[in-house]
C-alpha positions as CSV (number, residue, x, y, z in Angstrom):
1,X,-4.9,8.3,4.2
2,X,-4.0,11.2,6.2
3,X,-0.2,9.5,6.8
4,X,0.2,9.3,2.9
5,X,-1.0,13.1,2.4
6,X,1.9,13.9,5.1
7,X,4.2,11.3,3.2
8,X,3.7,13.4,0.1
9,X,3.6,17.1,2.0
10,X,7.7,15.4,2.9
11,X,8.5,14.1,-0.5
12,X,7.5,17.9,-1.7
13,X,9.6,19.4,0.3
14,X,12.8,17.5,-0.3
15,X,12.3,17.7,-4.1
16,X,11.9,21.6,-3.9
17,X,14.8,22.0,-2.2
18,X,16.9,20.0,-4.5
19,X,15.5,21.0,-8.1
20,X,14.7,24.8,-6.7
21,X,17.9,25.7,-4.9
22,X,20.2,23.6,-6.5
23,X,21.6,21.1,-3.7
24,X,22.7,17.8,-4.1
25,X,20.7,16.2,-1.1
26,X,17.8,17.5,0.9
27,X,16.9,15.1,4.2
28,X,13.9,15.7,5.9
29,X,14.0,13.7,9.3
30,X,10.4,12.5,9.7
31,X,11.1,10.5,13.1
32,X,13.9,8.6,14.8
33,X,13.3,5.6,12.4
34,X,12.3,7.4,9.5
35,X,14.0,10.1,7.3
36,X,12.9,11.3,3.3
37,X,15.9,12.5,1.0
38,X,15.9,13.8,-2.4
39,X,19.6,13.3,-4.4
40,X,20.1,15.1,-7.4
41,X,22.6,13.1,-9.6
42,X,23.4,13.8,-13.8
43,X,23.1,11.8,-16.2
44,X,24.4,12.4,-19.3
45,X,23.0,15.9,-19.5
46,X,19.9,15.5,-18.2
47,X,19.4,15.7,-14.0
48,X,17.7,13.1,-12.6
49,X,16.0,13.0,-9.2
50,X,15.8,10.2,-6.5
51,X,13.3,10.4,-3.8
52,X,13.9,7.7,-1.2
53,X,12.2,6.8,2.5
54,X,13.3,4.6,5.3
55,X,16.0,3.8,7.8
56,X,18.4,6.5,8.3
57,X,22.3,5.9,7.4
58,X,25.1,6.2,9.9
59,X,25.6,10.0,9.7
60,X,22.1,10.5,10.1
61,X,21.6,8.3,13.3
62,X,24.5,10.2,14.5
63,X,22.4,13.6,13.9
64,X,19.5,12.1,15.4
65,X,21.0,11.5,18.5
66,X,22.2,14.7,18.7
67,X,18.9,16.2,18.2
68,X,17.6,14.3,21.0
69,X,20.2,15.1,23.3
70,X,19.3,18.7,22.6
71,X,15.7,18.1,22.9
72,X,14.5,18.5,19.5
73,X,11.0,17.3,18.6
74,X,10.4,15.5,15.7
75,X,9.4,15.8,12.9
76,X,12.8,18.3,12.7
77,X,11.2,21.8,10.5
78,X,14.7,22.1,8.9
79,X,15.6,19.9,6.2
80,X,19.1,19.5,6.3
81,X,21.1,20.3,3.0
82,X,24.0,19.1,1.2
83,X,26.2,21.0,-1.9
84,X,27.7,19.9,-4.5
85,X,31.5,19.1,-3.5
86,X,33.8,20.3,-5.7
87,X,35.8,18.7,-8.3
88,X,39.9,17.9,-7.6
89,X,42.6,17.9,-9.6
């Protein structure tokens, strides 16, 4: 019980920073094994909001390692954020 009210605390999080503050990604890394993300994507008008929770990708091990090479704890306070990239030509 206690592990789904922190799930949720996670998810909450994520999806502030997304819809609030208008970023394309928020990741929250939960543990070495676990991360939570919130992606913003639009869909024909209307913005849509994906909350996912699992493995991390390749970038994000990558980060993770780093973190514990500089002796961060987990679960990291920051979430780490991502902008929208802008449109070429």
């Amino acid at each position: 019980m206690e592990n789904n009210m922190k799930m949720k605390k996670y998810y909450g999080e994520v999806a502030f920073e997304v819809f609030n503050n208008s970023f394309k990604r928020a990741t929250k890394y939960v543990s070495d094994n676990l991360t939570v993300k919130a992606t913003s994507r639009c869909v024909r008008a209307a913005k849509e909001l994906i909350l996912t929770a699992g493995k991390p990708n390749y970038a994000e091990r990558k980060f993770i390692k780093l973190c514990k090479k500089a002796g961060e704890k987990f679960p990291i306070k920051k979430i780490q954020l991502k902008l929208y990239s802008k449109k070429g030509k």
